[in-house]
N, C-alpha and C positions, 0 to 999 in steps of 0.2 A: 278143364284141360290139364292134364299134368305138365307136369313143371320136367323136364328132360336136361340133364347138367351130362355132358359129354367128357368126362378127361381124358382118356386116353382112347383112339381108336386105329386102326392103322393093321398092314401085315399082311400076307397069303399064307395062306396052308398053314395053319388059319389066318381068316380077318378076325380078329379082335376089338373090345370095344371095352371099358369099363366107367360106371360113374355113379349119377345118383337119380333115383325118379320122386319125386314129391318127397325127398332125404333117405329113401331107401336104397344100400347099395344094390347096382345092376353089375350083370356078367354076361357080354353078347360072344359069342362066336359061332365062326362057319368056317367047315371045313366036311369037305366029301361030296355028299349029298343033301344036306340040310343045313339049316343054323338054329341055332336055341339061346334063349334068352331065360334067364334068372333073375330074379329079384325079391330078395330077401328070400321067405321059403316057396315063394312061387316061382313054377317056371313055364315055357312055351316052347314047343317047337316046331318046325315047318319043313317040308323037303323043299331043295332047290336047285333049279336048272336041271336039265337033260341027262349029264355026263357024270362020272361017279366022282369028281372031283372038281366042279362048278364051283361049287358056294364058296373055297375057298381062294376062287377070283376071283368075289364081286367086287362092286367099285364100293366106293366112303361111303358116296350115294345112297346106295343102295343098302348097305350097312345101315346107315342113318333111319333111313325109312323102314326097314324092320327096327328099330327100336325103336322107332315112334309107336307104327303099331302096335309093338308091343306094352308098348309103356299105356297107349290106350285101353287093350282089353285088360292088363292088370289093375287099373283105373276101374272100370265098369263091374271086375272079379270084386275090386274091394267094395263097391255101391253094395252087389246083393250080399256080400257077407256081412256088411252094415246092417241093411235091410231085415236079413234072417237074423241076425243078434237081437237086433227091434222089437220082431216080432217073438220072438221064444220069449222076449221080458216081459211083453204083453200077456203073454198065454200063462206064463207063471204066475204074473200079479192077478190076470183072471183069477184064476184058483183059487187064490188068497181072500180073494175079495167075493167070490163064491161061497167058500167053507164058512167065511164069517156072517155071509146073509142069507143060509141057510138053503141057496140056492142050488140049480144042474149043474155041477161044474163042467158038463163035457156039451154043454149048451155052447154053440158056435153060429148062432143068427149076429147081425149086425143090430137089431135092434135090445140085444141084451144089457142089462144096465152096467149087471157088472165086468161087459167087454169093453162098455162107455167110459166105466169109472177105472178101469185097468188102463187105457189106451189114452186119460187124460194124464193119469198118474207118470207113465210112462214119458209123457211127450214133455209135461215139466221136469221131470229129472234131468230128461237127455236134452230137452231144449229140442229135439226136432221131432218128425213125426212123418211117417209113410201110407196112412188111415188116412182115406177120404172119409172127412167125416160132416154131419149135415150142419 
């Protein structure tokens, strides 16, 4: 669950919000028809309410709860960028470890050795690991 630091939120035309999500800083506002949320170089946005000038009534509340949302799917955004970083280092040390045993490099079974020996190599460096592995 991300960690949600609130300093400043408060205002109409726009509601305003600023602070920090797991030390990243955030930028929440609404105003018009939508609100959008930033943090650091990502961002979110969502239409809201009916009228072309809704969002920049909502309540604290309601502020608060889009940036929780928000600060969850930014959460979940950073998991698979994680995930995808993991695996591109996997697919590289594959290769490496391919060219040197003379192997398919572009072999992509799970029981290949040198996806085995890529995907261990990987998981001690980084310390974690997203291979189900037997």
């Amino acid at each position: 669950m991300p960690e949600v630091i609130i300093q400043m939120l408060g205002g109409n035309c726009p509601v305003q919000a600023e602070g920090t999500i797991n030390g990243q800083p955030f930028y929440f506002r609404a105003r018009g028809d939508s609100w959008r949320m930033n943090i650091g170089d990502w961002s979110y946005e969502e239409d809201y309410g009916t009228g072309p000038f809704d969002a920049g009534w909502m309540t604290e509340d309601e502020a608060r709860a889009f940036i929780k949302q928000s600060a969850d799917k930014f959460a979940m955004h950073r998991d698979q960028s994680t995930e995808d970083e993991w695996w591109e280092r996997v697919f590289s040390a594959k290769d490496l470890i391919a060219v040197e045993n003379g192997c398919d490099r572009w072999c992509f079974t799970f029981a290949c050795e040198c996806r085995r020996s890529a995907i261990a190599n990987v998981t001690r460096e980084t310390g974690v690991s997203f291979a189900d592995q037997e």
